[in-house]
Biopython code that builds the backbone (N, CA, C, O; Angstrom):
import numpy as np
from Bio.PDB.StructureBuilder import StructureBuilder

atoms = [
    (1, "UNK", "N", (47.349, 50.547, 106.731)),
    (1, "UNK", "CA", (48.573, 51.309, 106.773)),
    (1, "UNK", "C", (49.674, 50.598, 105.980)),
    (1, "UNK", "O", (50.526, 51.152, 105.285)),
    (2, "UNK", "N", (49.533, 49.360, 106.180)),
    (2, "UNK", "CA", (50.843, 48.636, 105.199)),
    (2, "UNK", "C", (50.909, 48.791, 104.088)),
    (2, "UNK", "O", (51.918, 48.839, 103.385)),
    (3, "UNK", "N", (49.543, 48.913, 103.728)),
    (3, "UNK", "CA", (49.225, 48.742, 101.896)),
    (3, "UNK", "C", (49.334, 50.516, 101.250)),
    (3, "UNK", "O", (49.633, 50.856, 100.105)),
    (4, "UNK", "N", (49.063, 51.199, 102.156)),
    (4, "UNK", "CA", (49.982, 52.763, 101.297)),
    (4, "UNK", "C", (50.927, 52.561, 102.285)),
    (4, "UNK", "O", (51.461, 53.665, 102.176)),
    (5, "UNK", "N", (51.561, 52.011, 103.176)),
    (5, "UNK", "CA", (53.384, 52.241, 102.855)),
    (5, "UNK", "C", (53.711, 51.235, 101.817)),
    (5, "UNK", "O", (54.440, 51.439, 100.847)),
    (6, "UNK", "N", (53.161, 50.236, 102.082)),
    (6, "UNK", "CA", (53.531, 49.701, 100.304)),
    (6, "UNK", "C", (53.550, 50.378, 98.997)),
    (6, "UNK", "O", (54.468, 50.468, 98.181)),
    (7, "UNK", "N", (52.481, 50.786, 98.969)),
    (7, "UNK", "CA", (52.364, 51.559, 97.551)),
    (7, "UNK", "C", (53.427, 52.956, 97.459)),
    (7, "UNK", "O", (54.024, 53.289, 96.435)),
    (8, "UNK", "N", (53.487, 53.558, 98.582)),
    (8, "UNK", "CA", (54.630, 54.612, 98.773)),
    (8, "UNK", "C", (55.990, 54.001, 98.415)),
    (8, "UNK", "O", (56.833, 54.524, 97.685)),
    (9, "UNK", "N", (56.054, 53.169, 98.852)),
    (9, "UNK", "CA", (57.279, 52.190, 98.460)),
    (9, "UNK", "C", (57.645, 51.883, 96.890)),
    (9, "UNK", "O", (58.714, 52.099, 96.319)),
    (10, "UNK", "N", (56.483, 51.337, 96.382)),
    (10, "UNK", "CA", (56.647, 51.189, 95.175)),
    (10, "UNK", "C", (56.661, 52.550, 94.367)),
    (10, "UNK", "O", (57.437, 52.529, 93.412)),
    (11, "UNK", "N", (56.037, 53.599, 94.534)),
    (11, "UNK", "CA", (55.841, 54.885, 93.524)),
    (11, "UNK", "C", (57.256, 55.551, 93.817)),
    (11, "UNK", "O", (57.825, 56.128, 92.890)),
    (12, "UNK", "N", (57.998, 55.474, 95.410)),
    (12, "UNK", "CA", (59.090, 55.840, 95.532)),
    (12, "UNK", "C", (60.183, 54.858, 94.557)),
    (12, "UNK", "O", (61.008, 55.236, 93.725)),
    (13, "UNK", "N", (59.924, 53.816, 94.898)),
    (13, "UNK", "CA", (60.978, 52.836, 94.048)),
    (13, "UNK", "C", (61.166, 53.014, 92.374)),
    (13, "UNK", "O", (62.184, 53.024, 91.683)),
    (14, "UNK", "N", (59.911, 53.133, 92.073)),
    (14, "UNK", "CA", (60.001, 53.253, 90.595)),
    (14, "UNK", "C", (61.230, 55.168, 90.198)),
    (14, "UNK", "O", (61.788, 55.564, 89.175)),
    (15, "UNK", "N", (61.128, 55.695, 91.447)),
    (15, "UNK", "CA", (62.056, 56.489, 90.944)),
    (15, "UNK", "C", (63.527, 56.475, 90.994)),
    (15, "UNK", "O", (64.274, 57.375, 90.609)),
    (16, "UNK", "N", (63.935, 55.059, 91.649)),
    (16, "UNK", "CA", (65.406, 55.072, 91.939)),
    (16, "UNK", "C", (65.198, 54.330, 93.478)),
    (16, "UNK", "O", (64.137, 53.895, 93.925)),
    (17, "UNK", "N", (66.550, 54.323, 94.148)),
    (17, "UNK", "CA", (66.676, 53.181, 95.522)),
    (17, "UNK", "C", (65.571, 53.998, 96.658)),
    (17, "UNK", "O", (64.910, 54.997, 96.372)),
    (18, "UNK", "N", (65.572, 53.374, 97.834)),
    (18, "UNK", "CA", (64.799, 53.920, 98.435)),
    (18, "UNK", "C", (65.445, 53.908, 99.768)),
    (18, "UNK", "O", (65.579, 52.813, 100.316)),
    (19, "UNK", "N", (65.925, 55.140, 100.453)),
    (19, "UNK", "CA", (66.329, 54.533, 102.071)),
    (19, "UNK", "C", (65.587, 54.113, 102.705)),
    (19, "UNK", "O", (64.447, 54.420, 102.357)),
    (20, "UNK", "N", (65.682, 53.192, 103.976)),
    (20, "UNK", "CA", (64.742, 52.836, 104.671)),
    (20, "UNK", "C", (64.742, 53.729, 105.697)),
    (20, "UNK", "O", (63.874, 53.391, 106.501)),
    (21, "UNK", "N", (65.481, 55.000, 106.140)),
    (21, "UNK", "CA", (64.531, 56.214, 106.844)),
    (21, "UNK", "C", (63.293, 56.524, 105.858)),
    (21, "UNK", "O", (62.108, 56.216, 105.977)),
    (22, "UNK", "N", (63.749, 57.008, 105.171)),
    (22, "UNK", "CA", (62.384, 57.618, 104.102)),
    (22, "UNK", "C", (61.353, 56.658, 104.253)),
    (22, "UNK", "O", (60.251, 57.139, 104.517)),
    (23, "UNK", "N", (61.423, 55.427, 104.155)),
    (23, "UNK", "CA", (60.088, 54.223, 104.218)),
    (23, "UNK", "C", (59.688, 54.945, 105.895)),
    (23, "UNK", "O", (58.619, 55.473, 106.202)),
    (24, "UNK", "N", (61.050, 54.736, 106.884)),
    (24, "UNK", "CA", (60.049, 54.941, 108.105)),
    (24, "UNK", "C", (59.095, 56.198, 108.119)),
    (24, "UNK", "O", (57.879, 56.239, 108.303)),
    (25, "UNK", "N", (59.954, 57.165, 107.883)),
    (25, "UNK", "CA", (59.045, 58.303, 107.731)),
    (25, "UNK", "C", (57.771, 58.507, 107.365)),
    (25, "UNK", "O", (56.882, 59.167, 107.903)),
    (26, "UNK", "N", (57.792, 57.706, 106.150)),
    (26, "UNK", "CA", (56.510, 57.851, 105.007)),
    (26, "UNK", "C", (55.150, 56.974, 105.811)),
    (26, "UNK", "O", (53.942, 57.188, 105.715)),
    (27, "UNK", "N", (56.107, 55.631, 106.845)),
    (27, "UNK", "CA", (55.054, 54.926, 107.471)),
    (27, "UNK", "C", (54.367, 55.905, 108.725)),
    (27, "UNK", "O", (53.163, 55.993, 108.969)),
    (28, "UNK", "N", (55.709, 56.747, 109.584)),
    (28, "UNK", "CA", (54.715, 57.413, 110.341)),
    (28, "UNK", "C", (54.387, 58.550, 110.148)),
    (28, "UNK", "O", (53.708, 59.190, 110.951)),
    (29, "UNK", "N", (54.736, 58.917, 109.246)),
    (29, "UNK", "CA", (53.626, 60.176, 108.302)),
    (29, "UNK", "C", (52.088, 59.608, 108.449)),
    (29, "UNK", "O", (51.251, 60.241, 109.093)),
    (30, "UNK", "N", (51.869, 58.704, 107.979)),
    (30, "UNK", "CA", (50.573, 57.967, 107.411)),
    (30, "UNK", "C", (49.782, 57.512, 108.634)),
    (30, "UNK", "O", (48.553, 57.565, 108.579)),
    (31, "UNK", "N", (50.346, 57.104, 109.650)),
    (31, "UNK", "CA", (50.198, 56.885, 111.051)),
    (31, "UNK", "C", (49.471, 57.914, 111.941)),
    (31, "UNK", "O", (48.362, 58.146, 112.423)),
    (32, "UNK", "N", (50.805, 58.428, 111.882)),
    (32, "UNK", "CA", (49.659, 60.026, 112.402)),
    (32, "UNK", "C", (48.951, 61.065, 111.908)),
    (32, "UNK", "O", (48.449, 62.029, 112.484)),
    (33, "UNK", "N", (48.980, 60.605, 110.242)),
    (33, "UNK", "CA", (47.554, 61.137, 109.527)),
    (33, "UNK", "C", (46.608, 60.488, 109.925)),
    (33, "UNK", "O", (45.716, 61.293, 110.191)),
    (34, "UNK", "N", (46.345, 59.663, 110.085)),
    (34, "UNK", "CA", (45.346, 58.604, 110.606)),
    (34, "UNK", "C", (44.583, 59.199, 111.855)),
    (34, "UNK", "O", (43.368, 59.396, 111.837)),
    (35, "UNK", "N", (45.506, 59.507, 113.091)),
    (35, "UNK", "CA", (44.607, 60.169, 113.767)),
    (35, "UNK", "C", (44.753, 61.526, 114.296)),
    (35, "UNK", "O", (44.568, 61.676, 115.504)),
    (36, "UNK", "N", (45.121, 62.745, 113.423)),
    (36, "UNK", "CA", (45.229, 63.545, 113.715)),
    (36, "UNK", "C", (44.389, 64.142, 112.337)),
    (36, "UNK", "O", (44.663, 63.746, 111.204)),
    (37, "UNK", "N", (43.316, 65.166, 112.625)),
    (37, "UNK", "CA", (42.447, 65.527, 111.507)),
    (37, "UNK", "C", (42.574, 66.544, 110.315)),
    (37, "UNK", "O", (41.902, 66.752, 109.305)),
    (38, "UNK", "N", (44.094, 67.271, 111.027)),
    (38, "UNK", "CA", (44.514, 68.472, 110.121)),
    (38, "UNK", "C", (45.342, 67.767, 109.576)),
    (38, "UNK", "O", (45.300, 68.251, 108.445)),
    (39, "UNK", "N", (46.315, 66.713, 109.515)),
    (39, "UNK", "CA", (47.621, 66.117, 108.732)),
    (39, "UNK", "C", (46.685, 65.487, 107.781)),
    (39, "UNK", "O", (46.983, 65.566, 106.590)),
    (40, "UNK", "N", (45.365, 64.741, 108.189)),
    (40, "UNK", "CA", (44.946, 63.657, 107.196)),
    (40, "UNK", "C", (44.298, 65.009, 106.200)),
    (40, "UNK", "O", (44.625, 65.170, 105.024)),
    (41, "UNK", "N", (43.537, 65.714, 106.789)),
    (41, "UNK", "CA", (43.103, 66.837, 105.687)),
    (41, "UNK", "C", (44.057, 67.225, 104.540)),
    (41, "UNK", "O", (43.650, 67.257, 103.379)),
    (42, "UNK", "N", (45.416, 67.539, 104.897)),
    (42, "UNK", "CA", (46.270, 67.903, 104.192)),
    (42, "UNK", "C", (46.939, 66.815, 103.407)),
    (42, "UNK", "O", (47.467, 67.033, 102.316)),
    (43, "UNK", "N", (46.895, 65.188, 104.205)),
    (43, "UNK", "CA", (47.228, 64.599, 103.244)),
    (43, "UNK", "C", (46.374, 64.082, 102.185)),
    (43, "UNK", "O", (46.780, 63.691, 101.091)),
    (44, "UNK", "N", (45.036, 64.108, 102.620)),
    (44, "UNK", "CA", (44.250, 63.454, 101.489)),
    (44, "UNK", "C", (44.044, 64.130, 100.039)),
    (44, "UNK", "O", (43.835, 63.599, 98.948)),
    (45, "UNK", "N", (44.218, 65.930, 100.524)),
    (45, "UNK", "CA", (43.656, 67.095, 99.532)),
    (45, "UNK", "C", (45.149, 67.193, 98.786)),
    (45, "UNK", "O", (45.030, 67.891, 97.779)),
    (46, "UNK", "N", (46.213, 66.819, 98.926)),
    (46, "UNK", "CA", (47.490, 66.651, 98.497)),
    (46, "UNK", "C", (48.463, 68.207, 98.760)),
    (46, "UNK", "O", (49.281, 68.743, 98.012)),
    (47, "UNK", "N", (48.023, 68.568, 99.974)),
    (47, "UNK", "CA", (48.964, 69.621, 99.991)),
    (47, "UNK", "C", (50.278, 69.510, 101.716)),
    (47, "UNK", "O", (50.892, 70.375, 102.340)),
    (48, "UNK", "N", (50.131, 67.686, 101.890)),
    (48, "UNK", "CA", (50.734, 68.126, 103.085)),
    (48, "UNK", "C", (52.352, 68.225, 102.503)),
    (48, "UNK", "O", (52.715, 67.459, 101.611)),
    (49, "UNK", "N", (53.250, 69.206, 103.073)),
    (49, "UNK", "CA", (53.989, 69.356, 102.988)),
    (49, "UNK", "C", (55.480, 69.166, 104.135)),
    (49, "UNK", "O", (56.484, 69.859, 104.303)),
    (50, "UNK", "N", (55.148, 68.298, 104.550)),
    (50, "UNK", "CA", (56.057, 68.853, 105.819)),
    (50, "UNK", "C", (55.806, 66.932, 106.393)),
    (50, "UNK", "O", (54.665, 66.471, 106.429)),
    (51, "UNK", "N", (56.900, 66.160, 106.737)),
    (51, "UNK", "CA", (56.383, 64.990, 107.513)),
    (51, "UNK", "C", (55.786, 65.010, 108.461)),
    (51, "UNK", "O", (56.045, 66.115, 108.938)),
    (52, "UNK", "N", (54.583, 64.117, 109.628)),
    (52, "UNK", "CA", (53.871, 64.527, 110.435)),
    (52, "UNK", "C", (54.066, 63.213, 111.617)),
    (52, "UNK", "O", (53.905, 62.017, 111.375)),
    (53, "UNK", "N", (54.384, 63.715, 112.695)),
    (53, "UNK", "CA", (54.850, 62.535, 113.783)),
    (53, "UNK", "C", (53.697, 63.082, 115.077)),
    (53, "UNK", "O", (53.256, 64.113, 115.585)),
    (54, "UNK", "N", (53.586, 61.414, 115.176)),
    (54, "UNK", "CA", (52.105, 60.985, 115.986)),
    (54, "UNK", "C", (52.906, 61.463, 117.500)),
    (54, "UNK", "O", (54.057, 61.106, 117.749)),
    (55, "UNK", "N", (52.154, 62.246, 118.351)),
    (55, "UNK", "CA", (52.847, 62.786, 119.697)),
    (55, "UNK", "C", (51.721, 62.085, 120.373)),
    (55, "UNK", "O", (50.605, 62.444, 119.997)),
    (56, "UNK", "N", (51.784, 60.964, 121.486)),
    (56, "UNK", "CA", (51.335, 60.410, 122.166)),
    (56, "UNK", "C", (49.905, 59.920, 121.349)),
    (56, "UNK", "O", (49.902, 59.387, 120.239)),
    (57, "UNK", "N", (48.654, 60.243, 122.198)),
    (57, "UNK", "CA", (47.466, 59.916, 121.743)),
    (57, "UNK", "C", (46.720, 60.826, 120.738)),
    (57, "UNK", "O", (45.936, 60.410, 119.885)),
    (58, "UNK", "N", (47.056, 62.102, 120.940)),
    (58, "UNK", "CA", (46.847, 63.113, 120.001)),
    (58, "UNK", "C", (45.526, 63.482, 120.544)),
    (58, "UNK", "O", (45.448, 63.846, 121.718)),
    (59, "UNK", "N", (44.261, 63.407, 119.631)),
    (59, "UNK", "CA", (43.257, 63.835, 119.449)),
    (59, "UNK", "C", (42.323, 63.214, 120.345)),
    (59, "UNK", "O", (41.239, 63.657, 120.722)),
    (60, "UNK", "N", (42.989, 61.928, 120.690)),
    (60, "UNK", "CA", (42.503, 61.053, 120.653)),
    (60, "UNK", "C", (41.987, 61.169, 122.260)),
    (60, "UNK", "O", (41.047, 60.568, 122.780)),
    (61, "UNK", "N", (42.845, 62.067, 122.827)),
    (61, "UNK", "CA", (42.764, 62.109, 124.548)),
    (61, "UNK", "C", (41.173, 62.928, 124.616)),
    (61, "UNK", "O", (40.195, 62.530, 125.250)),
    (62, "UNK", "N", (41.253, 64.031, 123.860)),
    (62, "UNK", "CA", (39.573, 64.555, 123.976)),
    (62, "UNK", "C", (38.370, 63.651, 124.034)),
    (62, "UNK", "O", (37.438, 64.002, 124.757)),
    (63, "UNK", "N", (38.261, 62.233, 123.178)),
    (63, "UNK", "CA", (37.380, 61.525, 123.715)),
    (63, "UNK", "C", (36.971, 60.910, 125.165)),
    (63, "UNK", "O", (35.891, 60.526, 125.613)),
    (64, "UNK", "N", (38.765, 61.001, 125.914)),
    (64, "UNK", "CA", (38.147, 60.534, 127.159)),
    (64, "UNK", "C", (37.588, 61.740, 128.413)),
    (64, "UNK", "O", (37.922, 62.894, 128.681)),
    (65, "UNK", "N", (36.908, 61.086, 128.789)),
    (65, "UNK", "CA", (35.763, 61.834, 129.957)),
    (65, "UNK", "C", (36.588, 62.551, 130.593)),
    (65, "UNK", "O", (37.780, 62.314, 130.396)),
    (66, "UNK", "N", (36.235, 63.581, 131.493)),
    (66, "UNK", "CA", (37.515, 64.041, 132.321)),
    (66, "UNK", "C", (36.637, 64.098, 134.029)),
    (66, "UNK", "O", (35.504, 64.537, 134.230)),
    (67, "UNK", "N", (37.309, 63.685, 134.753)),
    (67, "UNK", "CA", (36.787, 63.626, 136.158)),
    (67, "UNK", "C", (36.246, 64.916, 136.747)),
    (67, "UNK", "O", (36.874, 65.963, 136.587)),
    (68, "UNK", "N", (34.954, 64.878, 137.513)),
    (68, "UNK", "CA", (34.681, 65.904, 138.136)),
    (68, "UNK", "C", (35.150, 66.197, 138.973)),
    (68, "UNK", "O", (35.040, 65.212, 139.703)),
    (69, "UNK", "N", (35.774, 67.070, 139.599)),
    (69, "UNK", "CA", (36.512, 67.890, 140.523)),
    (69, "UNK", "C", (35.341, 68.019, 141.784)),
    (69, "UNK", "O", (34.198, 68.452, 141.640)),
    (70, "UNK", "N", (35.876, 67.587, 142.885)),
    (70, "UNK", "CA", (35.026, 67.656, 144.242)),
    (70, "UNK", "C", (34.081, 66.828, 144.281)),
    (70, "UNK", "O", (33.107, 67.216, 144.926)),
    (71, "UNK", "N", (33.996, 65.633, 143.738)),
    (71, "UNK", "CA", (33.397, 64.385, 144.082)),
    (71, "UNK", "C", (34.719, 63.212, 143.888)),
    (71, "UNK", "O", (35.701, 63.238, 143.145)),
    (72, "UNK", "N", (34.233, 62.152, 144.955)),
    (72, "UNK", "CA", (35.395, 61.221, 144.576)),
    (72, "UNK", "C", (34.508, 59.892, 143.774)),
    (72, "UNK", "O", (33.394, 59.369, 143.763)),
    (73, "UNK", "N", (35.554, 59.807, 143.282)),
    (73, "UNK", "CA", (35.517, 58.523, 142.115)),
    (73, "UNK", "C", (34.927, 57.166, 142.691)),
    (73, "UNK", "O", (35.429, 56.491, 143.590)),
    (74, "UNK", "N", (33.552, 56.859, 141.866)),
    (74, "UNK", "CA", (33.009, 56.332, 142.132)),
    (74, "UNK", "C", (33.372, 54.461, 142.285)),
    (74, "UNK", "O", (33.864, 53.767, 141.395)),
    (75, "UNK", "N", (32.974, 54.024, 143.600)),
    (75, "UNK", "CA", (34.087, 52.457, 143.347)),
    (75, "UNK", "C", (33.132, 51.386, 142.305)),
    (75, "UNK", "O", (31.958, 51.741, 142.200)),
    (76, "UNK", "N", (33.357, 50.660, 141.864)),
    (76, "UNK", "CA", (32.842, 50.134, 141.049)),
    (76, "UNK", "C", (33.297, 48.699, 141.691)),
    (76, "UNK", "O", (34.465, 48.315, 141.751)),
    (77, "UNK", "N", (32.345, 48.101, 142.082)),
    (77, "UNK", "CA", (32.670, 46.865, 142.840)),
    (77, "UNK", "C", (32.078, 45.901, 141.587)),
    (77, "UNK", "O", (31.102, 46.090, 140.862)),
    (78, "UNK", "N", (33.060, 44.786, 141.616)),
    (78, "UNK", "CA", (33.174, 43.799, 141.154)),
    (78, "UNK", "C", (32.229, 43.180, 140.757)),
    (78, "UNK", "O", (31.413, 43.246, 141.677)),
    (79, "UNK", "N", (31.712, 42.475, 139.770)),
    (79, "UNK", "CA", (30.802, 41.710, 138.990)),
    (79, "UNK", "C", (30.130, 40.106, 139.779)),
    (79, "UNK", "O", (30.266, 39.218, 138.938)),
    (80, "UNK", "N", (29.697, 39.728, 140.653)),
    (80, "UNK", "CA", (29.757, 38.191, 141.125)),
    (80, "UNK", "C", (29.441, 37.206, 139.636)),
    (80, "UNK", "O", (28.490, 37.496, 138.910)),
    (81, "UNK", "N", (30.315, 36.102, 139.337)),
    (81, "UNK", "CA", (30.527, 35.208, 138.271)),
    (81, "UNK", "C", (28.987, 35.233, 138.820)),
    (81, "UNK", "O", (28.569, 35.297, 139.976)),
    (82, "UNK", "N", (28.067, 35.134, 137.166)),
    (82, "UNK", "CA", (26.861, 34.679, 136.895)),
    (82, "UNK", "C", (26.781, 33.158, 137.770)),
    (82, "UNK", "O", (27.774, 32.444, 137.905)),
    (83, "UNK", "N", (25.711, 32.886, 138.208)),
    (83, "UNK", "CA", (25.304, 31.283, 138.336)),
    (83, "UNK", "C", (24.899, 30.332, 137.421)),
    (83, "UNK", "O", (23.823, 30.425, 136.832)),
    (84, "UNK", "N", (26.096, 28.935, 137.168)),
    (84, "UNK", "CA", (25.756, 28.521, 135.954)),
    (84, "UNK", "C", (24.290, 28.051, 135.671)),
    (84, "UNK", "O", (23.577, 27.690, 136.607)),
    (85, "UNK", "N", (23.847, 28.054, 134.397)),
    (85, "UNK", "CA", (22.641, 27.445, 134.073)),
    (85, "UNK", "C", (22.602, 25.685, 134.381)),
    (85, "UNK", "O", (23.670, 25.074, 134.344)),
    (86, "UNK", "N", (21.612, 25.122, 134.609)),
    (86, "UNK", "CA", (21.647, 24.110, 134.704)),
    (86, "UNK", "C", (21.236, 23.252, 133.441)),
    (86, "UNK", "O", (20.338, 23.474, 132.629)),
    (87, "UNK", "N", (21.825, 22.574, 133.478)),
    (87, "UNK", "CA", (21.707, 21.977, 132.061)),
    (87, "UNK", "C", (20.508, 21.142, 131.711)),
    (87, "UNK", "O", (20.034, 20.247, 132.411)),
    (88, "UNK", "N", (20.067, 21.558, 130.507)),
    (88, "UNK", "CA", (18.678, 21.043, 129.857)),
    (88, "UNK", "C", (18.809, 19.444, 129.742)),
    (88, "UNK", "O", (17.946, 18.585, 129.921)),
    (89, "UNK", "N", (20.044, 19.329, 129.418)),
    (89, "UNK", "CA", (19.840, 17.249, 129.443)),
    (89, "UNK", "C", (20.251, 16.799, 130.004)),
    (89, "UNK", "O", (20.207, 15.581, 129.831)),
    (90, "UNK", "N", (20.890, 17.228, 130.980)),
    (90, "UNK", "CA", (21.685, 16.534, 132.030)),
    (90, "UNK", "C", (20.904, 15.031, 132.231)),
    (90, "UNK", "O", (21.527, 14.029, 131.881)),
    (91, "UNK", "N", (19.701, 14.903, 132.728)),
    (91, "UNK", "CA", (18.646, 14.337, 132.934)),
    (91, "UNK", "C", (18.426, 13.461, 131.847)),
    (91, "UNK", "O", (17.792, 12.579, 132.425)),
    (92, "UNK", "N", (18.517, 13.083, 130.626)),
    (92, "UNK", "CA", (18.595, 12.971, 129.162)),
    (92, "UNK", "C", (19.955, 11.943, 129.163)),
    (92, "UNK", "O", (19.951, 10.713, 129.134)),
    (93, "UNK", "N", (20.682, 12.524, 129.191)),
    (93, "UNK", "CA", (22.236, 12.185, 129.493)),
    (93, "UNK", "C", (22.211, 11.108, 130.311)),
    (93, "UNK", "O", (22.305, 9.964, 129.866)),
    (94, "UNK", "N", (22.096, 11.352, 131.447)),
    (94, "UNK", "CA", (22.473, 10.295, 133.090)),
    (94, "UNK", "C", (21.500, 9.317, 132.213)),
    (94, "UNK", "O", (22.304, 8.458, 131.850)),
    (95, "UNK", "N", (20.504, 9.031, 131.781)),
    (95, "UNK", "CA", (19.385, 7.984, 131.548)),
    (95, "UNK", "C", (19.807, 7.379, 130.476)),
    (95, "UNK", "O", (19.574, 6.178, 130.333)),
    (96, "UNK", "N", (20.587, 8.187, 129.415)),
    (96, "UNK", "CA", (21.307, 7.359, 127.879)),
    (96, "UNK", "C", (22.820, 6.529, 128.973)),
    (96, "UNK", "O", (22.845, 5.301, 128.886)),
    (97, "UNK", "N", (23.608, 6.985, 129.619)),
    (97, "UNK", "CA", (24.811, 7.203, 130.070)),
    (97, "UNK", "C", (24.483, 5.588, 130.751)),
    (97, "UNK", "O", (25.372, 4.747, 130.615)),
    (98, "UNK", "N", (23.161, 5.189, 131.495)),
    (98, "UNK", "CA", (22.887, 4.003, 132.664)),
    (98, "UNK", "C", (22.255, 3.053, 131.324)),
    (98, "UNK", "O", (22.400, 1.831, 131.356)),
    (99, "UNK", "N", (21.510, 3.760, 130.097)),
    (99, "UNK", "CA", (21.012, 2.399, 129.163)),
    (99, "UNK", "C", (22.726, 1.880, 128.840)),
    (99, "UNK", "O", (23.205, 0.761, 129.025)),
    (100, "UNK", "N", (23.175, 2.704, 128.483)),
    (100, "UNK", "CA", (24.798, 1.916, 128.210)),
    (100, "UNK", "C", (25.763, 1.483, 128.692)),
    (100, "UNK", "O", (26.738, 1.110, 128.040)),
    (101, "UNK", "N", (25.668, 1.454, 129.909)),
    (101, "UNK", "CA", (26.062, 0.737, 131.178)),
    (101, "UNK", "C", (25.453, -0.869, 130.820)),
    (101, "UNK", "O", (26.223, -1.729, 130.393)),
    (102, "UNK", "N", (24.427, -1.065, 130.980)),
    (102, "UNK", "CA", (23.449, -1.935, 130.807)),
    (102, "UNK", "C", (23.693, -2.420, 130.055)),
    (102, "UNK", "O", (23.698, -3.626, 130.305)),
    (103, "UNK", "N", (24.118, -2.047, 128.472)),
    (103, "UNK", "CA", (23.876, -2.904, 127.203)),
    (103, "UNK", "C", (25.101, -3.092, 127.401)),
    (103, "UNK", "O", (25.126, -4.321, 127.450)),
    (104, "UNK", "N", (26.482, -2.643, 127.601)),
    (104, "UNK", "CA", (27.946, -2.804, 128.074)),
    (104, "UNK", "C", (27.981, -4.214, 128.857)),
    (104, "UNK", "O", (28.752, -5.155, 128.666)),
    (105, "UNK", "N", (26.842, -4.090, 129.872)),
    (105, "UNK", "CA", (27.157, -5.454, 130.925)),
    (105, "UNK", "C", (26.316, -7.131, 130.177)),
    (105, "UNK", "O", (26.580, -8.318, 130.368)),
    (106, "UNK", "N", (25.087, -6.318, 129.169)),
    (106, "UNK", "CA", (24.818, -7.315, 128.528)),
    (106, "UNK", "C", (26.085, -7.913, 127.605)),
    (106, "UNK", "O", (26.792, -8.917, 127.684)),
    (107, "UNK", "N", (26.014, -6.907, 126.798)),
    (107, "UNK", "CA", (27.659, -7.629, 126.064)),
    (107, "UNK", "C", (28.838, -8.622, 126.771)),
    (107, "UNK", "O", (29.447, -9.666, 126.537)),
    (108, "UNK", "N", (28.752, -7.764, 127.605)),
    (108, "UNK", "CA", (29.668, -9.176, 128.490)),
    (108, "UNK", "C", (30.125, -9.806, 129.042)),
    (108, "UNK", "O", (31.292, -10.076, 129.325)),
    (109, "UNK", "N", (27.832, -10.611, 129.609)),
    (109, "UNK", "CA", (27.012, -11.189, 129.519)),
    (109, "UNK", "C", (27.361, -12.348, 128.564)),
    (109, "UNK", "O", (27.886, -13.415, 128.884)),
    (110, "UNK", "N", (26.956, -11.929, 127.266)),
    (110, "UNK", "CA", (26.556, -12.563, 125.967)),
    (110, "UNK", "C", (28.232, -13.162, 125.525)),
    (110, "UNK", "O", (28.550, -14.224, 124.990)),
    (111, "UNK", "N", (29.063, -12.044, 125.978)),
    (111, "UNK", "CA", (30.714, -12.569, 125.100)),
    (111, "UNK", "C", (31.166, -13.633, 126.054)),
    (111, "UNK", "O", (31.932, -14.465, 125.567)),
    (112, "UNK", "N", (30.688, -13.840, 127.935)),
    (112, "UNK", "CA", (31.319, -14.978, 128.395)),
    (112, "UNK", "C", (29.927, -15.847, 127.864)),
    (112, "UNK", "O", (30.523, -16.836, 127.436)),
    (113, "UNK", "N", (28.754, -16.084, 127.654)),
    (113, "UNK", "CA", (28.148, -17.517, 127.167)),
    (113, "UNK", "C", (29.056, -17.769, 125.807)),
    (113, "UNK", "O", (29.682, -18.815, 125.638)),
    (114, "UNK", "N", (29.050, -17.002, 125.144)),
    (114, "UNK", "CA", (29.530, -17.313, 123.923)),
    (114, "UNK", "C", (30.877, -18.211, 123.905)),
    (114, "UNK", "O", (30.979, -19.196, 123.173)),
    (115, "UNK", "N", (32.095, -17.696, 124.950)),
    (115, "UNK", "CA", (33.220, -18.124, 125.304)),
    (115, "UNK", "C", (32.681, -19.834, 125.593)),
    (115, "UNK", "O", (32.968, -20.868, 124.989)),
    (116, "UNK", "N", (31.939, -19.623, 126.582)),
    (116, "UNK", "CA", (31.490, -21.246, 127.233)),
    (116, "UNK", "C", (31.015, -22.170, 125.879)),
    (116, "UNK", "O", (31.400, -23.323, 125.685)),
    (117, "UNK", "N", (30.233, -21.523, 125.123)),
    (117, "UNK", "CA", (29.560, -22.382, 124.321)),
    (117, "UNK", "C", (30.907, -23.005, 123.073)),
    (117, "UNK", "O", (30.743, -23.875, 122.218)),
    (118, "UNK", "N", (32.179, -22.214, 123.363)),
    (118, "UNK", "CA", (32.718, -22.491, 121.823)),
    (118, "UNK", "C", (33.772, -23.545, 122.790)),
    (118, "UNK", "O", (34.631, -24.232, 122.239)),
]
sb = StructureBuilder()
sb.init_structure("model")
sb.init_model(0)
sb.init_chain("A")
sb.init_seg("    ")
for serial, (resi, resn, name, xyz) in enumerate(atoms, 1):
    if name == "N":
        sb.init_residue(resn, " ", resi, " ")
    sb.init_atom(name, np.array(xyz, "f"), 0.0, 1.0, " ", f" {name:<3s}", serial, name[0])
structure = sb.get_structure()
């Protein structure tokens, strides 16, 4: 949508100043060509004549479902959070996590002889 109100902008500009009603217009002209199927018809085939303003959802409300009359609305109870997976290395992990514990306490181990020896 920006890029033909841009270009509207510019083809308007090249003829002289431009108000910025006319920009708004031209933006929601283009807007509610977008989803209304007789404005975009008319604007694409080049005969719309008339500016075209988007009235709520438009067309757009026919996609949604409409409730059956004399049943009540079904409850839709809540999802329970999945149970996490347990982790493939955990096991992997804890056993690298205790060798480096180990080589940590060898180090220093090795850094107080070293201290003594100097």
């Amino acid at each position: 949508m920006d890029e033909l109100t841009d270009a509207a902008h510019a083809a308007l500009a090249e003829r002289g100043s431009v108000a910025p009603a006319v920009l708004t217009k031209v933006s929601q002209t283009l807007r509610a060509a977008s989803v209304d199927k007789e404005a975009s018809k008319a604007l694409t085939s080049g005969t719309l004549v008339d500016e075209v303003e988007q009235a709520g959802f438009g067309p757009l409300l026919s996609a949604v479902p409409k409730r059956r009359r004399g049943r009540a609305p079904r409850k839709v109870e809540p999802k329970a959070a999945p149970k996490p997976k347990p982790d493939p290395t955990a096991k992997q992990r804890a056993r690298v996590e205790e060798q480096l514990e180990k080589a940590r306490a060898r180090v220093r181990e090795l850094e107080e002889r070293l201290e003594q020896l100097r």
